[in-house]
HTML snippet that shows the backbone in 3Dmol.js (N, CA, C, O; Angstrom):
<script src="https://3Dmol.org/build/3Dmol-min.js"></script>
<div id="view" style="width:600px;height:400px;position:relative"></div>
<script>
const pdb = `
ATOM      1  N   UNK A   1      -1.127  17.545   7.219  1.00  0.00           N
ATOM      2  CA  UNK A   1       0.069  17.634   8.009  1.00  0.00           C
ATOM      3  C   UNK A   1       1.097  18.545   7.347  1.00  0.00           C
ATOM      4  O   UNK A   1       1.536  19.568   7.872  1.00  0.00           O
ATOM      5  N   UNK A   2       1.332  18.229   6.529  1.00  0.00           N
ATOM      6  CA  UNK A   2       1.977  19.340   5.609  1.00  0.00           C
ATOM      7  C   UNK A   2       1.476  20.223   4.627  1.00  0.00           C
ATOM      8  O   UNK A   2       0.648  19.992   3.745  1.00  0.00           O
ATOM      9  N   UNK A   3       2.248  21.543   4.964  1.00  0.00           N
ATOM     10  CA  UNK A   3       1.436  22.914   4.578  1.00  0.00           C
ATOM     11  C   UNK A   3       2.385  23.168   3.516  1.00  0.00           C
ATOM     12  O   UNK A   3       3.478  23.525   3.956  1.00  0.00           O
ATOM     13  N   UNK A   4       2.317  23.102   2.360  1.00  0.00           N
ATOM     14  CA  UNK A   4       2.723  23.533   1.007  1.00  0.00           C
ATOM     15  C   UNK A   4       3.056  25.159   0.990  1.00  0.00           C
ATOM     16  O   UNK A   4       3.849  25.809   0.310  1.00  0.00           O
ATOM     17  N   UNK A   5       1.883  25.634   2.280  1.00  0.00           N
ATOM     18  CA  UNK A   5       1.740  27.323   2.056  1.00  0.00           C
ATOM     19  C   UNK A   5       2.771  27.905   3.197  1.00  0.00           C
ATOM     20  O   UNK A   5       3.103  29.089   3.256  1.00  0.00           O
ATOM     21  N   UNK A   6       3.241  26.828   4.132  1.00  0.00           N
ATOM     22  CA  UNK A   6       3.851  27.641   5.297  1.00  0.00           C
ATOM     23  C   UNK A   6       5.243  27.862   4.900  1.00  0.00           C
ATOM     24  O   UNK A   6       5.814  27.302   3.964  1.00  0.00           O
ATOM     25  N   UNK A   7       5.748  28.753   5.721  1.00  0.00           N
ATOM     26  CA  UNK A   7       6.859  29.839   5.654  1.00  0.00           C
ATOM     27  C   UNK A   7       8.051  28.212   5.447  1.00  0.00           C
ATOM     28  O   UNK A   7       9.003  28.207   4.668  1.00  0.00           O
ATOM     29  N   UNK A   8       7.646  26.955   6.376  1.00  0.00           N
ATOM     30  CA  UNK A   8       9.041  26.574   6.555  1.00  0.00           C
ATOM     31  C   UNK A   8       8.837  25.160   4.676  1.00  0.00           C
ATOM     32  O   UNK A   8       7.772  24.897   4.118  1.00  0.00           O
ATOM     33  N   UNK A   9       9.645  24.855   4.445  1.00  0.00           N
ATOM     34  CA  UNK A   9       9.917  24.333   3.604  1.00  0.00           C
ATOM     35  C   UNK A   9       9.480  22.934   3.312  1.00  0.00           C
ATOM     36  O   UNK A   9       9.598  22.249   4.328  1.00  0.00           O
ATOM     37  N   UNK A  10       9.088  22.363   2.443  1.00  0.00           N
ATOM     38  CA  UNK A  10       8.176  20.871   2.089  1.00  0.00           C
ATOM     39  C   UNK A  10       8.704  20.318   2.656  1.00  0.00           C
ATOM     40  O   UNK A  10       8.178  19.543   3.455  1.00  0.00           O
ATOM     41  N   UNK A  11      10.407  20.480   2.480  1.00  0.00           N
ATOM     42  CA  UNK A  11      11.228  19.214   2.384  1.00  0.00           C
ATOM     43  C   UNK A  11      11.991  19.484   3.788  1.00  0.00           C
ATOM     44  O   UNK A  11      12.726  18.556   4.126  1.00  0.00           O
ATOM     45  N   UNK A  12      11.939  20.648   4.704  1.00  0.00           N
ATOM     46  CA  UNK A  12      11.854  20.918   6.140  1.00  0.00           C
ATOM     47  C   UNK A  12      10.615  19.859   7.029  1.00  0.00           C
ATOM     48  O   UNK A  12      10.656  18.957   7.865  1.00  0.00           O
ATOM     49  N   UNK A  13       9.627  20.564   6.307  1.00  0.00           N
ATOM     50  CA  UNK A  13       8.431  20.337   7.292  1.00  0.00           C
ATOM     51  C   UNK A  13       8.424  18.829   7.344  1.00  0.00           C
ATOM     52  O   UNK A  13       8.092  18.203   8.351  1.00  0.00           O
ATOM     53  N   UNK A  14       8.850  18.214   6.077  1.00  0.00           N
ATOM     54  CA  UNK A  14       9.079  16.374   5.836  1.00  0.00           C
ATOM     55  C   UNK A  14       9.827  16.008   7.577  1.00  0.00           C
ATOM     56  O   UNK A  14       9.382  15.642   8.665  1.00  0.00           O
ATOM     57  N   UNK A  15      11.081  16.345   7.041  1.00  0.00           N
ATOM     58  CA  UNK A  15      11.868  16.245   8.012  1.00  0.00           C
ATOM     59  C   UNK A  15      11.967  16.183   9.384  1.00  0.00           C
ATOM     60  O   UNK A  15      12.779  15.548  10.057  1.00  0.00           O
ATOM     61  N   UNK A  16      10.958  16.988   9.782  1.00  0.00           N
ATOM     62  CA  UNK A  16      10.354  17.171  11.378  1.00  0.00           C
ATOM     63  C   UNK A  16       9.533  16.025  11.330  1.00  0.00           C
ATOM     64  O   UNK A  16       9.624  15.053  12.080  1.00  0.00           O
ATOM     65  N   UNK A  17       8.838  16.165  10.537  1.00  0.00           N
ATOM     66  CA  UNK A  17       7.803  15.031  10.815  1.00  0.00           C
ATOM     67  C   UNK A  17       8.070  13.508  11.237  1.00  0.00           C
ATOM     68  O   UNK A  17       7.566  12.657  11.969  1.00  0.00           O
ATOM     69  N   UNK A  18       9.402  13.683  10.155  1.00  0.00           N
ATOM     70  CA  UNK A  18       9.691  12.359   9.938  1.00  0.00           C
ATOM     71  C   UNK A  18       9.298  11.349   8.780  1.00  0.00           C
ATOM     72  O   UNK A  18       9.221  10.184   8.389  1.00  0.00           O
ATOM     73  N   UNK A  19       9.125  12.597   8.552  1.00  0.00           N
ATOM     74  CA  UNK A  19       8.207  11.662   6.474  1.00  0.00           C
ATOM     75  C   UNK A  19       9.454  11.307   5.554  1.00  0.00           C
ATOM     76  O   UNK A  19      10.533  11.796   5.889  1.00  0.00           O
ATOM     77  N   UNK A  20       9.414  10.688   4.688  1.00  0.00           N
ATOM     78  CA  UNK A  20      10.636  10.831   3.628  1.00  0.00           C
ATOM     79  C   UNK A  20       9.601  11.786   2.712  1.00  0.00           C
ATOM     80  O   UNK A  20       8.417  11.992   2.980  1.00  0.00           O
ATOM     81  N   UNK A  21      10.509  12.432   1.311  1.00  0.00           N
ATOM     82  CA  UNK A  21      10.222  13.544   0.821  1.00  0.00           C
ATOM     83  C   UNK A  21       9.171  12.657  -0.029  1.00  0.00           C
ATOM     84  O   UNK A  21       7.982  12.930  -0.192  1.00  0.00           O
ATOM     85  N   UNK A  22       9.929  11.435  -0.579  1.00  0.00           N
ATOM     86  CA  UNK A  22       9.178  10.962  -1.595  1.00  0.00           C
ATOM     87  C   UNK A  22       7.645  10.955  -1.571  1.00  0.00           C
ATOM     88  O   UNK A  22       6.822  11.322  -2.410  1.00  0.00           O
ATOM     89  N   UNK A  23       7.455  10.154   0.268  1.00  0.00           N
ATOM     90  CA  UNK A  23       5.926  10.020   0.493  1.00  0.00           C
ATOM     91  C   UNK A  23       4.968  11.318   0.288  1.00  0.00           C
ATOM     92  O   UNK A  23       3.773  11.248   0.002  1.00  0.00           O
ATOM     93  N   UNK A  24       5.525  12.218   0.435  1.00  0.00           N
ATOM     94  CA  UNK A  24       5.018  13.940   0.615  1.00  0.00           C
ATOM     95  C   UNK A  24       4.841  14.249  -0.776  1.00  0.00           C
ATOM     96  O   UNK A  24       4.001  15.126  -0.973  1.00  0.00           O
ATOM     97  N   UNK A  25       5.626  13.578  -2.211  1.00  0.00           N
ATOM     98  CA  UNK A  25       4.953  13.935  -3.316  1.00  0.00           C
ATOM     99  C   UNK A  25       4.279  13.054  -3.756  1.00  0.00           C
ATOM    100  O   UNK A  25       3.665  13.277  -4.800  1.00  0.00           O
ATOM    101  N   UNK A  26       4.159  11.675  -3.068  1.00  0.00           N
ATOM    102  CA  UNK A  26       3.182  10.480  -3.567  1.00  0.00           C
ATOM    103  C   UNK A  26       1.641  10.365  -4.084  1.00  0.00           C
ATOM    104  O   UNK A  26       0.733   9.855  -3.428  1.00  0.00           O
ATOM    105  N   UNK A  27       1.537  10.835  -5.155  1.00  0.00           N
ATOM    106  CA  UNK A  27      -0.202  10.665  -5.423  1.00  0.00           C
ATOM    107  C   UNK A  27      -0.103   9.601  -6.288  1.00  0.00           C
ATOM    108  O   UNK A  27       0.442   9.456  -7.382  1.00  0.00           O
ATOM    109  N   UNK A  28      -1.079   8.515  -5.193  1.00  0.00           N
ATOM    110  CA  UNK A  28      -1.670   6.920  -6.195  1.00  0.00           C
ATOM    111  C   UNK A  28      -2.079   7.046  -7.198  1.00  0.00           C
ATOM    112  O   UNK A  28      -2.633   8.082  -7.567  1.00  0.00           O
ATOM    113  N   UNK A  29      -1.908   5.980  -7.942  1.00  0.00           N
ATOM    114  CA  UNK A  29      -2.572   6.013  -9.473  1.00  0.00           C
ATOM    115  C   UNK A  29      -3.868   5.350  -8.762  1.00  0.00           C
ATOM    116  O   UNK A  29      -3.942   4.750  -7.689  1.00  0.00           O
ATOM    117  N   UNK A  30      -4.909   5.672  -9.760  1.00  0.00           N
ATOM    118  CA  UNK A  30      -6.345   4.542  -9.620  1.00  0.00           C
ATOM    119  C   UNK A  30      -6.109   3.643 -10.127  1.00  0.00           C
ATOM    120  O   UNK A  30      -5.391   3.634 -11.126  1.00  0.00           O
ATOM    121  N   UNK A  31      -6.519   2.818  -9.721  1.00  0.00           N
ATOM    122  CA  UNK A  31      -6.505   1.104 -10.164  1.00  0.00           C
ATOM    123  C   UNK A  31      -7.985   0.730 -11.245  1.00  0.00           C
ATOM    124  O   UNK A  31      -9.181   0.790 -10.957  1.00  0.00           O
ATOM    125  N   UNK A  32      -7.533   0.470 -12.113  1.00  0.00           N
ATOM    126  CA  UNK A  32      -8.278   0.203 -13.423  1.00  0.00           C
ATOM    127  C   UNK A  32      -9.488  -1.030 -12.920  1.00  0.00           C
ATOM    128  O   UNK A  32      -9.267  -2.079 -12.316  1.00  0.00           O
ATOM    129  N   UNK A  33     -10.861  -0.456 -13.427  1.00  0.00           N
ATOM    130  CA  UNK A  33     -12.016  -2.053 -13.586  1.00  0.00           C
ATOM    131  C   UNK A  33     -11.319  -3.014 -13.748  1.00  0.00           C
ATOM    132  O   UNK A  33     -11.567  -3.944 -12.981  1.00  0.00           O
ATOM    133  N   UNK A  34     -10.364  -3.197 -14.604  1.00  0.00           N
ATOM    134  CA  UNK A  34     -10.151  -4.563 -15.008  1.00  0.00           C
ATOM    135  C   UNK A  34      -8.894  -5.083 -14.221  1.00  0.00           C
ATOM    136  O   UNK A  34      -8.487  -6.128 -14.728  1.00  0.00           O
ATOM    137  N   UNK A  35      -7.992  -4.587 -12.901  1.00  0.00           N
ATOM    138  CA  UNK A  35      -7.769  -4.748 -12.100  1.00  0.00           C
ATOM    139  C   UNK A  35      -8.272  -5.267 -11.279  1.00  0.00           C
ATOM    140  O   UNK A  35      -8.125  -6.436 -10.922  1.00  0.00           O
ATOM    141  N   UNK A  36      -9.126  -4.247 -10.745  1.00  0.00           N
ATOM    142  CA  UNK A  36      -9.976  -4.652  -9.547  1.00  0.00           C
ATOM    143  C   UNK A  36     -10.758  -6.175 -10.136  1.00  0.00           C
ATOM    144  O   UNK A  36     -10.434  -7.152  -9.462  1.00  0.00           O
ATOM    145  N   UNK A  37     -11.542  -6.409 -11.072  1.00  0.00           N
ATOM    146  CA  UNK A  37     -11.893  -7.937 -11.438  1.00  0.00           C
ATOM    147  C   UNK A  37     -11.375  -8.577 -11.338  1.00  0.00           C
ATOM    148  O   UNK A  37     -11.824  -9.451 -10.596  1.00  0.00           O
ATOM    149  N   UNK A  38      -9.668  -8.890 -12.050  1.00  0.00           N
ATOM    150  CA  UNK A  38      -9.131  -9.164 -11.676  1.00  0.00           C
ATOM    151  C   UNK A  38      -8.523  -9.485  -9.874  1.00  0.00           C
ATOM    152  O   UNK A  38      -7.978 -10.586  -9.802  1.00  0.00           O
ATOM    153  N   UNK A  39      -8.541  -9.005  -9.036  1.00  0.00           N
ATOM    154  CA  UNK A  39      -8.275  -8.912  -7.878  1.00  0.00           C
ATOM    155  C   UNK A  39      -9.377  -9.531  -7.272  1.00  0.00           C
ATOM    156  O   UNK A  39      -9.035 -10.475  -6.560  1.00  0.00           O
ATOM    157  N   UNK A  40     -10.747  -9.292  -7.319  1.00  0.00           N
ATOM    158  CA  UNK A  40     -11.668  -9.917  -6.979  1.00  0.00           C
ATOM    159  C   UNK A  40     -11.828 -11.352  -7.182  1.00  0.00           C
ATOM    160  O   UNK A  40     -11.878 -12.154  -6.249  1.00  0.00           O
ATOM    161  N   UNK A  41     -11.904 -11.650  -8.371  1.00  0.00           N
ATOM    162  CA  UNK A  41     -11.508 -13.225  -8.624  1.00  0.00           C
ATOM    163  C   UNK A  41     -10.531 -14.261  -8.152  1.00  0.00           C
ATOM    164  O   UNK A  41     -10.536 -15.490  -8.205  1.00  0.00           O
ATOM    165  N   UNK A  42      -9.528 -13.201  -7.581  1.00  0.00           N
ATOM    166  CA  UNK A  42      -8.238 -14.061  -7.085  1.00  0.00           C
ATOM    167  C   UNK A  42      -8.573 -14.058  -5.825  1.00  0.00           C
ATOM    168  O   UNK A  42      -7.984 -14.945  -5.206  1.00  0.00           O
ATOM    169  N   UNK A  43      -9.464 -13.257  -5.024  1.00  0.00           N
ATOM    170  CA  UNK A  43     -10.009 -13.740  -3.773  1.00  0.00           C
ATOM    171  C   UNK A  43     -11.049 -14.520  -3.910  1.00  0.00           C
ATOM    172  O   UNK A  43     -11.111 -15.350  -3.003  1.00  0.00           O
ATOM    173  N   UNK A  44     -11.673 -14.568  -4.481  1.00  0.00           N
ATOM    174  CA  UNK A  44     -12.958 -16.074  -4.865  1.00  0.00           C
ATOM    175  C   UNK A  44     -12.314 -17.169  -5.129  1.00  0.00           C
ATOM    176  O   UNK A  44     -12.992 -18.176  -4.921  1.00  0.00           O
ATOM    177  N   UNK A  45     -11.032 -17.394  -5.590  1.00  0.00           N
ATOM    178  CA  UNK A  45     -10.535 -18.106  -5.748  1.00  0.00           C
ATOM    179  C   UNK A  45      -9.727 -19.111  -4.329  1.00  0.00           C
ATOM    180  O   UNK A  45      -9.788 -20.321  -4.112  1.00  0.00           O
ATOM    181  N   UNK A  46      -8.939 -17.901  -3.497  1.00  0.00           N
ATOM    182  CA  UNK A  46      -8.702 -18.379  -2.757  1.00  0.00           C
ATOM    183  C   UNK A  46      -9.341 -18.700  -1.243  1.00  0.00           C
ATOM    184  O   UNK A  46      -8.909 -19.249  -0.230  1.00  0.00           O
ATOM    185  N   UNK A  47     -10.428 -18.152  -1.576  1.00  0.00           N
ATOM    186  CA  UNK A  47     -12.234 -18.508  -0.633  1.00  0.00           C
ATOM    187  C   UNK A  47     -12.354 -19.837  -0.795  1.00  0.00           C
ATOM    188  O   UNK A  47     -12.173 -20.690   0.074  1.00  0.00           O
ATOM    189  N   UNK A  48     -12.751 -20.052  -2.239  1.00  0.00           N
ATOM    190  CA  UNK A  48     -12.856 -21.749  -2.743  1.00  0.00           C
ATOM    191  C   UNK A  48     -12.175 -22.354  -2.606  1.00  0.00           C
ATOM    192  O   UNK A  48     -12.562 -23.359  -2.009  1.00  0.00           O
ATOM    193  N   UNK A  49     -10.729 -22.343  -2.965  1.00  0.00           N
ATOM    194  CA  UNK A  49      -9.604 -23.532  -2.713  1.00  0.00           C
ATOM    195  C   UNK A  49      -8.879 -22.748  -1.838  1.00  0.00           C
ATOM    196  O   UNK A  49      -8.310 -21.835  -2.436  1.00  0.00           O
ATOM    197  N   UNK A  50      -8.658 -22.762  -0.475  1.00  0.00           N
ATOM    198  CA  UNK A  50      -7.650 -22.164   0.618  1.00  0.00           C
ATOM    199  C   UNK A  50      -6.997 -22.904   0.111  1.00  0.00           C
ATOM    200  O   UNK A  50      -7.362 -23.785  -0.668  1.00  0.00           O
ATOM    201  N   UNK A  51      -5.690 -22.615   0.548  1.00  0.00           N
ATOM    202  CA  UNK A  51      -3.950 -23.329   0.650  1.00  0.00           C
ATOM    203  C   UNK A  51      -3.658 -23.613   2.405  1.00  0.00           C
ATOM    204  O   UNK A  51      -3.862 -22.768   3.277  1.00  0.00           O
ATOM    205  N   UNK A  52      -3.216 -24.806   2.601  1.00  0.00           N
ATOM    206  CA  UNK A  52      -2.925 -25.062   3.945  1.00  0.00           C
ATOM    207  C   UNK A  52      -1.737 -23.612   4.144  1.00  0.00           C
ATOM    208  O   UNK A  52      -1.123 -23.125   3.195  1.00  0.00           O
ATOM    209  N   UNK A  53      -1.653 -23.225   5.294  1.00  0.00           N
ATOM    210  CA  UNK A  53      -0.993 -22.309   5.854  1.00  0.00           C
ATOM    211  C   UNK A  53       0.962 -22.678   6.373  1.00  0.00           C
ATOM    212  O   UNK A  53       1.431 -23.587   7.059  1.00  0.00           O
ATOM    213  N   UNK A  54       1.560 -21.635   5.740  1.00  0.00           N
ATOM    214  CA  UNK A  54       3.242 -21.829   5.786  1.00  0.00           C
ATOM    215  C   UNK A  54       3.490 -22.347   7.265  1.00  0.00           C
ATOM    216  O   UNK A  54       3.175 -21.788   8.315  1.00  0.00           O
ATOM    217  N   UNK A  55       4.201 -23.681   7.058  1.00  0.00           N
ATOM    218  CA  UNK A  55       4.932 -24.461   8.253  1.00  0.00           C
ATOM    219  C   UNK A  55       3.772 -25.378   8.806  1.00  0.00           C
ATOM    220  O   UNK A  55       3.926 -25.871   9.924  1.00  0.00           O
ATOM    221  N   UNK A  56       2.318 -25.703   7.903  1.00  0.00           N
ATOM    222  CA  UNK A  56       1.388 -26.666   8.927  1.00  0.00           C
ATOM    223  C   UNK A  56       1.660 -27.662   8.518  1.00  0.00           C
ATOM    224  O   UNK A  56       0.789 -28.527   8.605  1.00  0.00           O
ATOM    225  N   UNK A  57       2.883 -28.007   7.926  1.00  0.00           N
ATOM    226  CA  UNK A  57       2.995 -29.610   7.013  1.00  0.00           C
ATOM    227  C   UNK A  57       4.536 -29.818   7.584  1.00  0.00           C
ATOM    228  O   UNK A  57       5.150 -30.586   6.843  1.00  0.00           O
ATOM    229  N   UNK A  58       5.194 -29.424   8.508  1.00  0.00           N
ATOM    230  CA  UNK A  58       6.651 -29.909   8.650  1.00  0.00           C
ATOM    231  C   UNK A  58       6.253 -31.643   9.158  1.00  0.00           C
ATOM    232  O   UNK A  58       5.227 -32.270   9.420  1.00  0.00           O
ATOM    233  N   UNK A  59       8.028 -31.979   9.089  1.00  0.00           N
ATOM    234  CA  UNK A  59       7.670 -33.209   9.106  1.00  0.00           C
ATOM    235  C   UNK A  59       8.401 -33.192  10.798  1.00  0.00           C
ATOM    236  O   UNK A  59       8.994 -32.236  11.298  1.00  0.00           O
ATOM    237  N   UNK A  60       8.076 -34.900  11.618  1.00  0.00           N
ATOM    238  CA  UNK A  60       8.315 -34.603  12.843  1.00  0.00           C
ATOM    239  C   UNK A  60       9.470 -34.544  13.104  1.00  0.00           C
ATOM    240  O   UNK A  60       9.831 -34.267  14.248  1.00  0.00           O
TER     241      UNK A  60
END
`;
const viewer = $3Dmol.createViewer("view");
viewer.addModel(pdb, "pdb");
viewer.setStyle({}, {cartoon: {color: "spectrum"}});
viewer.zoomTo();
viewer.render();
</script>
């Protein structure tokens, strides 16, 4: 979507778009193995023990 090479300007072409500038220089970091394990486990976790869901316990 945005052309680094065209005549009109990064922080123009943002603008039309409707991007903020920031997102237009945003490159993700990678997320480390020992993240992702991390992350994985905390969904096995909450596979095995769900948590009842926000507001299924009000009282009458």
């Amino acid at each position: 979507m945005i052309d680094r090479e065209h005549k009109l300007s990064v922080v123009r072409q943002a603008k039309l778009l409707g991007f903020s500038r920031g997102s237009v220089y945003y490159l993700p970091r990678p997320v480390s193995d020992g993240d992702l394990a991390l992350m994985r486990r905390i969904d096995e976790l909450h596979l095995d023990y769900p948590l009842p869901e926000v507001g299924c316990c009000k009282g009458s």
